[in-house]
C-alpha positions in Angstrom: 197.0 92.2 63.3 194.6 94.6 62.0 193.7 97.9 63.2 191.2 100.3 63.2 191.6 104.1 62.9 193.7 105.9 64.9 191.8 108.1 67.7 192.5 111.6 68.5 194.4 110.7 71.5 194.9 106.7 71.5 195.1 104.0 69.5 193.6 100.8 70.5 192.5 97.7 68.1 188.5 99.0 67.1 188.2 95.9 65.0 187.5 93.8 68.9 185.3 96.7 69.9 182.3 95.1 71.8 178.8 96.3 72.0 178.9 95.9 76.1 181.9 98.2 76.1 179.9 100.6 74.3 177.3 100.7 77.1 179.6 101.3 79.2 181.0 104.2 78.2 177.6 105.8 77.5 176.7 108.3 79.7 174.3 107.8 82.3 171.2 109.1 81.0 171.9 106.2 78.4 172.0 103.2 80.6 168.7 101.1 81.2 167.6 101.4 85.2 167.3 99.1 87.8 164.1 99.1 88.5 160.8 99.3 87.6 158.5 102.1 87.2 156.6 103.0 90.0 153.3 101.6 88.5 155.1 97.9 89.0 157.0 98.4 92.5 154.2 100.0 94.3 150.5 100.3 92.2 149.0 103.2 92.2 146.4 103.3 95.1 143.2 103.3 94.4 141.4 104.4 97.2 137.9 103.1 96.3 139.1 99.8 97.2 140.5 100.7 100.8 136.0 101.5 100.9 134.9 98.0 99.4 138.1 96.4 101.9 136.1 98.4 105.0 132.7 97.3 103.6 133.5 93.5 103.8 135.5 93.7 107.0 131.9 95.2 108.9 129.4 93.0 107.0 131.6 89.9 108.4 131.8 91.4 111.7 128.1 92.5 111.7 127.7 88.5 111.0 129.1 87.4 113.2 127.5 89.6 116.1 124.5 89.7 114.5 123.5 86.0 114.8 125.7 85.3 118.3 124.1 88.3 120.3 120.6 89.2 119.2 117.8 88.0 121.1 115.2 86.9 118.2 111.8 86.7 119.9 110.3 89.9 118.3 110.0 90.1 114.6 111.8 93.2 113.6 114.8 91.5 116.1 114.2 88.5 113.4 114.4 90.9 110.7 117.6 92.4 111.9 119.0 89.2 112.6 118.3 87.9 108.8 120.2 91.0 107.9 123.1 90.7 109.6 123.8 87.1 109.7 124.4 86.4 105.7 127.2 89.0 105.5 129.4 85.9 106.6 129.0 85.6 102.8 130.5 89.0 101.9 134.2 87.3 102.8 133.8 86.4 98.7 134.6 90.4 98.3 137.7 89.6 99.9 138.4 86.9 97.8 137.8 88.5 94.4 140.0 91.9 95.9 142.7 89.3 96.2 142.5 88.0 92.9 142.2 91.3 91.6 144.7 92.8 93.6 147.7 90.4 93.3 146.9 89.9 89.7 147.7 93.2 88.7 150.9 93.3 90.9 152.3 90.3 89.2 151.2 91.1 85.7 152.9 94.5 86.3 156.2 92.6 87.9 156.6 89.8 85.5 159.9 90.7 83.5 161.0 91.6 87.0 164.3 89.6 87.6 163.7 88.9 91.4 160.0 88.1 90.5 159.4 85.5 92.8 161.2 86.1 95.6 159.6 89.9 95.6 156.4 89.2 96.0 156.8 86.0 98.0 158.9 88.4 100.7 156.4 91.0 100.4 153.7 89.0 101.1 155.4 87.3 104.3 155.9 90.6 106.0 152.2 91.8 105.7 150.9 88.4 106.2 152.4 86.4 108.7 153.7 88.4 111.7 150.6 88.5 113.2 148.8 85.4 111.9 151.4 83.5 113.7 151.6 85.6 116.7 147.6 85.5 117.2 148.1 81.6 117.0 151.1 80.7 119.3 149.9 82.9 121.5 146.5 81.2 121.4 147.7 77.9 121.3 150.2 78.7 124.5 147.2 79.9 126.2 145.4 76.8 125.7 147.7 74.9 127.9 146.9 77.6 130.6 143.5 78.2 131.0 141.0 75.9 130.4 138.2 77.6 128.8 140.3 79.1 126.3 141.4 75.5 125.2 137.9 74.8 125.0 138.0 77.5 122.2 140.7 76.1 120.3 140.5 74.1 117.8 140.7 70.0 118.0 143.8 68.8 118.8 144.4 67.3 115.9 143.7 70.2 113.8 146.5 72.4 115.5 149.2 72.2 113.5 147.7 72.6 110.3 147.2 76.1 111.2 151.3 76.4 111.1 150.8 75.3 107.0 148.0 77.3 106.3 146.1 73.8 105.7 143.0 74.3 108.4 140.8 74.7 105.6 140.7 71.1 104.5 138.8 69.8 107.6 138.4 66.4 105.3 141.9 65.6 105.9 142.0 67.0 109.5 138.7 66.5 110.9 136.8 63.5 109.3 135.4 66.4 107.4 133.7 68.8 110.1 134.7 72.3 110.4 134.4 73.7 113.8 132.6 76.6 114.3 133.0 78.1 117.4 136.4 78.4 117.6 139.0 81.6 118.1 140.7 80.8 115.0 137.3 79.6 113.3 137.6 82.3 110.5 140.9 81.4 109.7 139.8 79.0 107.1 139.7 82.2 104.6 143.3 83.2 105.2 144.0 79.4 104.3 142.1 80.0 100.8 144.1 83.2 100.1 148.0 81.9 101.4 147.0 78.7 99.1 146.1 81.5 96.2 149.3 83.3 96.8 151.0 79.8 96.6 150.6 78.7 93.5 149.2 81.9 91.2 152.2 84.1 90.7 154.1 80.5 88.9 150.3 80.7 86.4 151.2 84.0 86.2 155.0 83.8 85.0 154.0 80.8 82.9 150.8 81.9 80.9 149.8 84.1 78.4 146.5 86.4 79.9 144.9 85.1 76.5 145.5 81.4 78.7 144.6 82.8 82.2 141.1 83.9 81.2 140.9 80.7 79.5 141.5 79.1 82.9 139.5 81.0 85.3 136.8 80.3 82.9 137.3 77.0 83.4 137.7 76.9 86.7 134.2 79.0 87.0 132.2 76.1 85.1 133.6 73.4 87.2 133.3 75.4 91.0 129.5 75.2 91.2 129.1 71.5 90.2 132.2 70.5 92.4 130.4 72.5 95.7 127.0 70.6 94.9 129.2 67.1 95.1 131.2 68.3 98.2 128.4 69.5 100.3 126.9 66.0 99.4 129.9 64.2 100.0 130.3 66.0 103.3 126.8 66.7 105.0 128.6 69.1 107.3 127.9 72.3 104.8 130.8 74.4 106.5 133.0 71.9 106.0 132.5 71.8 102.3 132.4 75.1 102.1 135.5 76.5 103.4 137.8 73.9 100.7 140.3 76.1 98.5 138.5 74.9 95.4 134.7 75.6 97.0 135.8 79.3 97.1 137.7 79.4 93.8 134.8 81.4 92.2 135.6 84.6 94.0 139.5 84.6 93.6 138.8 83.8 89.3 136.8 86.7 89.4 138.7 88.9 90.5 142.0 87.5 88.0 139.7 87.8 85.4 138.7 92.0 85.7 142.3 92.6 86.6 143.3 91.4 83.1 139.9 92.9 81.7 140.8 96.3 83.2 144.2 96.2 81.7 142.0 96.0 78.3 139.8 98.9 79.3 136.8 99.9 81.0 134.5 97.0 81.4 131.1 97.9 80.3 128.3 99.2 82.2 125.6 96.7 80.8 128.0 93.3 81.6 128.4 94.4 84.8 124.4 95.3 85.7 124.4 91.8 84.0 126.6 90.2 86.9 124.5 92.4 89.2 121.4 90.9 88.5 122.6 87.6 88.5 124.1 87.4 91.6 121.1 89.2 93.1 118.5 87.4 92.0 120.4 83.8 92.9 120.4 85.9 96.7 117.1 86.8 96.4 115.7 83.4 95.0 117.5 81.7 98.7 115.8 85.1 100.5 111.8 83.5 99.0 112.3 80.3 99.1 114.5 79.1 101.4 114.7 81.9 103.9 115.7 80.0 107.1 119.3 79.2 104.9 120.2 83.3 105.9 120.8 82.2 109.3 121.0 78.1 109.6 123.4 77.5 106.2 122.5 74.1 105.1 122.6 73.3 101.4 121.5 76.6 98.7 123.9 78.7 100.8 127.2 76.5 100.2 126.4 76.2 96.3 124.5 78.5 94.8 124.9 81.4 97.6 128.6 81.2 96.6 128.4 81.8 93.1 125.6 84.1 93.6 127.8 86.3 96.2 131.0 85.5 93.4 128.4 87.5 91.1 127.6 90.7 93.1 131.2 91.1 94.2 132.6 91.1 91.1 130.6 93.1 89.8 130.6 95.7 92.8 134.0 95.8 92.1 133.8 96.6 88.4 131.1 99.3 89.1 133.4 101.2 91.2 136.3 101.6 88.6 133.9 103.2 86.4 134.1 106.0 89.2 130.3 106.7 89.5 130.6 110.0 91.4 127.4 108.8 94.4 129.1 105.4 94.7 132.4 106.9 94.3 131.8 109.5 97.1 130.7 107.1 99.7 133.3 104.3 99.1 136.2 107.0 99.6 134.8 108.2 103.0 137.3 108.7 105.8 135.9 105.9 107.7 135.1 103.0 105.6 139.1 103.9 104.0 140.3 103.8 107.7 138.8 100.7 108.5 139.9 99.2 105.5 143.7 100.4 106.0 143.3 98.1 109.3 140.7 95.4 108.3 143.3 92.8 108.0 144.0 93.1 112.0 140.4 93.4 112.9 139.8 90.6 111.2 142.3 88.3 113.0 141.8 89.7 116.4 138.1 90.4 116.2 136.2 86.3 116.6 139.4 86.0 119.8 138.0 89.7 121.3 134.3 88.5 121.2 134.6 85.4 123.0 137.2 86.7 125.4 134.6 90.0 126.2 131.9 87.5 126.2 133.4 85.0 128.6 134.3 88.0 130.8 130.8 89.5 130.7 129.2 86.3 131.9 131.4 84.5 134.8 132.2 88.4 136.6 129.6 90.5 135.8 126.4 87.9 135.1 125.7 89.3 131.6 123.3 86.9 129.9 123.5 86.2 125.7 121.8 86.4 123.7 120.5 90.2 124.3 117.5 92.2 123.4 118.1 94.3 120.4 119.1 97.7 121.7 121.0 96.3 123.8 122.8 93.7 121.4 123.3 96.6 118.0 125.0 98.4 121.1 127.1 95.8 122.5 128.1 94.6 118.9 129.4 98.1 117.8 131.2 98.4 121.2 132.8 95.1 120.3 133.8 96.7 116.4 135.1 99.8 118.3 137.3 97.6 120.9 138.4 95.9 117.4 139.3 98.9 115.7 141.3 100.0 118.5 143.1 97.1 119.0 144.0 96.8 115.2 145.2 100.0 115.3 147.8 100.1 118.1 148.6 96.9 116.8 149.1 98.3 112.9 150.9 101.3 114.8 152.9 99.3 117.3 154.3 96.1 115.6 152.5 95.9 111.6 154.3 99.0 110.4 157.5 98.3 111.4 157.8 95.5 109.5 155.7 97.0 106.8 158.8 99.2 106.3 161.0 96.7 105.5 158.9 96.2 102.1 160.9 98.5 100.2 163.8 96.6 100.1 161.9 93.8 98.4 160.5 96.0 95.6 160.5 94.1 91.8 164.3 95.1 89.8 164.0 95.0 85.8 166.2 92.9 84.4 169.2 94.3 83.0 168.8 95.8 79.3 170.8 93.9 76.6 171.5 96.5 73.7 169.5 94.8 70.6 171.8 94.5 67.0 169.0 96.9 65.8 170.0 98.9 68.4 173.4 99.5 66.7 171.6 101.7 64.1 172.3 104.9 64.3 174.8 104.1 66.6 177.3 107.0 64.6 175.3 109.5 65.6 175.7 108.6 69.1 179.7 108.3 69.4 180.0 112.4 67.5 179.6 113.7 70.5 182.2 111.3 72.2 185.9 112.4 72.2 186.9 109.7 69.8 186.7 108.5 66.7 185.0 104.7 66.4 184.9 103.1 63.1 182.0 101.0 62.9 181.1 98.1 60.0 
C-alpha cells in the first residue's frame, strides 16, 4: 500500500486524497454560496415601472366609469366619454409588464436549483390569497342575496374561475363573455396565471437566441388568429379575452426583457413602435370612431396589436430614463397606486356595482349622471378603491408577502472543475500540512 509524504503532524494515505475533501477543508471565504446574488433573489426595483403599473390601473378604472356613469347627451360629455372608455384597452400594458417582468426574474433564476418551485411559491402568495378570497366570498354571497347572484357569473361558468379557465368562454359559455359581471375583469388574471403556467418551463428549456425566435412567431400568427376568432365567434369580447388573442402583449414584453439584457434598445426602433401603434389607434379614432365605446370588430384585431405596439414601446422609452418622462412616472402617487394596483383591480368592478346598487334602491340616485357629477362620483369610487386596497395590502397582502423570503432562488452547489486544481499548491502553503499533489 502506497503512501504519500509524511505531514508535519500526521500521516494519512495522500495518494486517496479527493478533490471534495479538499473543499472541505478550505476555509470559508473559499466555499461557493448558497444563494444567488441579490440581482436574481429580489431584482432591483425599478421604480419607473411602479408609474407605468399606476398608469394602467386608472386608465382601466377610468374605462370602466367612464362609459357606465356619464350621461352623453352634450358633446364635450361625448368627448369625455370617447376618452375614457378605450383605456379598457390599456390592460395590454399589463400584459407586456408581465412578460417583461417575470422574464427577467427567471432568466436571472435559471441555474437556480429550486427554480421552479421558487417562483411557482412566490407567485401563489402574491397571487392567490385574494383572488380566491374575492371569489368564494362572492360566490357565497350569491346564494344569499339575490341581486348579487344576478352579478355573478353563469352558473356554469363558476368553477372555472377556481382553474383560472374563465377566459375561454368557448368552452364555458357557447362562446359569450359576460360583461356585466363582478368578476367580469377577471378574464385578464386568467391570461397572466395561464402565462405564469407554462413560461418559466420555455424559459429553463430554451436558449434566448430560441425565445425571441418564438415570440416572433407568435407575433405573426396573433393578429391573423384574432381576425378568425372574432369571426368565428361574433361576440367580439368573447374572442377577445382568449389566452392566445392577448399573446401580443405578454411576447412583447419577453422580447425587451431579453433585448435589455443586450443593452439599451434604440431610441429610433422604439419611436418606430410608437408610431405604429398610434397610427393603428388613430386610423380606428377616423374611421371607425363609434368602435372607442361599442367594441365590435377593428377594436378586437387591430386595436390589440396596435395597443401591443404603444405599450411596448412606452415601456422601452422609460428605461432610457428620459428625465420629463422619468420625473412624472416616479411621482409619489402614480408609484403608490401602482404598489396597490393589483387589489384595486380585484376589488374595484365588485365596489362599483355594490355603491351603485346602494345609491339607487336607498337613496334614488339615477345612472347614468351628468358630467360633473359623474368625473366626481367616478374618482370618489377610485378613492373608495384605493382605500380599500390599501387596508387590504396592510391588513392581510403583507403578511403573506413576508413569507416570500423563504422561497428566494438557492444556486446550485459549486463542483470544483479539474482546471480548477491548477494552482491548487499555492493554495495548500498556507495550510498546516504538507499535500503532495500529481
Amino acid at each position: 500500500m502506497g503512501w504519500g509524504r509524511k505531514a508535519d503532524f500526521i500521516d494519512c494515505p495522500w495518494d486517496s486524497l479527493r478533490i471534495s475533501v479538499v473543499v472541505t477543508m478550505l476555509p470559508l471565504p473559499f466555499k461557493a454560496k448558497r444563494h444567488l446574488s441579490r440581482s436574481a433573489a429580489a431584482p432591483n426595483h425599478k421604480p419607473e415601472l411602479d408609474g407605468i403599473r399606476g398608469i394602467a390601473l386608472l386608465a382601466v378604472m377610468l374605462s370602466h366609469g367612464g362609459g357606465r356613469y356619464i350621461l352623453q347627451t352634450t358633446f364635450v360629455a361625448k368627448l369625455f366619454a370617447y376618452a375614457m372608455v378605450p383605456g379598457w384597452s390599456v390592460v395590454e400594458l399589463f400584459f407586456v409588464l408581465s412578460g417583461f417582468l417575470i422574464t427577467g426574474i427567471l432568466l436571472k433564476s435559471k441555474t437556480a436549483e429550486n427554480y421552479f418551485s421558487s417562483f411557482y411559491a412566490r407567485r401563489f402568495l402574491r397571487i392567490f390569497p385574494i383572488y380566491y378570497l374575492v371569489v368564494t366570498a362572492g360566490l357565497v354571497a350569491a346564494h344569499y342575496n339575490f341581486w348579487w347572484n344576478t352579478m355573478m357569473p353563469p352558473e356554469r361558468m363558476r368553477i372555472s374561475y377556481y382553474f383560472y379557465a374563465q377566459n375561454w368562454p368557448i368552452f364555458w359559455n357557447h362562446g359569450a363573455y359576460q360583461t356585466v359581471s363582478a368578476f367580469g375583469h377577471f378574464w385578464s388574471l386568467a391570461v397572466e396565471e395561464q402565462f405564469y403556467l407554462v413560461w418559466p418551463l420555455v424559459i429553463w428549456l430554451l436558449p434566448e437566441g430560441w425565445i425571441l425566435c418564438l415570440c416572433t412567431t407568435g407575433l405573426v400568427i396573433a393578429l391573423p388568429l384574432r381576425f378568425y376568432m372574432v369571426h368565428r365567434y361574433v361576440e367580439s369580447l368573447g374572442a377577445m379575452v382568449l389566452t392566445t388573442s392577448r399573446m401580443d402583449g405578454l411576447l412583447v414584453g419577453v422580447m425587451l426583457a431579453i433585448l435589455l439584457r443586450r443593452g439599451q434598445i434604440p431610441r429610433r426602433w422604439i419611436y418606430l413602435a410608437l408610431g405604429l401603434g398610434g397610427g393603428i389607434f388613430g386610423y380606428i379614432a377616423l374611421f371607425h370612431h363609434r368602435e372607442l365605446i361599442d367594441t365590435r370588430f377593428y377594436m378586437p384585431t387591430l386595436g390589440i396589436t396596435g395597443f401591443a405596439l404603444l405599450s411596448g414601446g412606452f415601456l422601452a422609452l422609460s428605461q432610457h430614463r428620459i428625465p420629463p418622462l422619468h420625473h412624472i412616472l416616479c411621482t409619489g402617487c402614480l408609484r403608490t397606486v401602482g404598489k396597490y394596483s393589483y387589489g384595486m383591480y380585484i376589488y374595484h368592478i365588485p365596489i362599483y356595482l355594490i355603491l351603485e346598487h346602494i345609491l339607487e334602491t336607498r337613496y334614488g340616485v339615477v345612472f347614468p349622471l351628468p358630467l360633473r357629477w359623474a368625473l366626481s362620483y367616478i374618482a370618489f369610487l377610485i378613492a373608495v378603491t384605493f382605500l380599500v386596497a390599501k387596508i387590504s395590502y396592510d391588513l392581510f397582502e403583507s403578511k403573506i408577502l413576508a413569507l416570500k423570503v423563504h422561497f428566494r432562488p438557492r444556486s446550485k452547489p459549486a463542483t470544483l472543475a479539474p482546471a480548477s486544481v491548477v494552482g491548487a499548491r499555492e493554495i495548500f502553503k498556507g495550510l498546516p500540512i504538507r499535500v503532495k499533489l500529481g
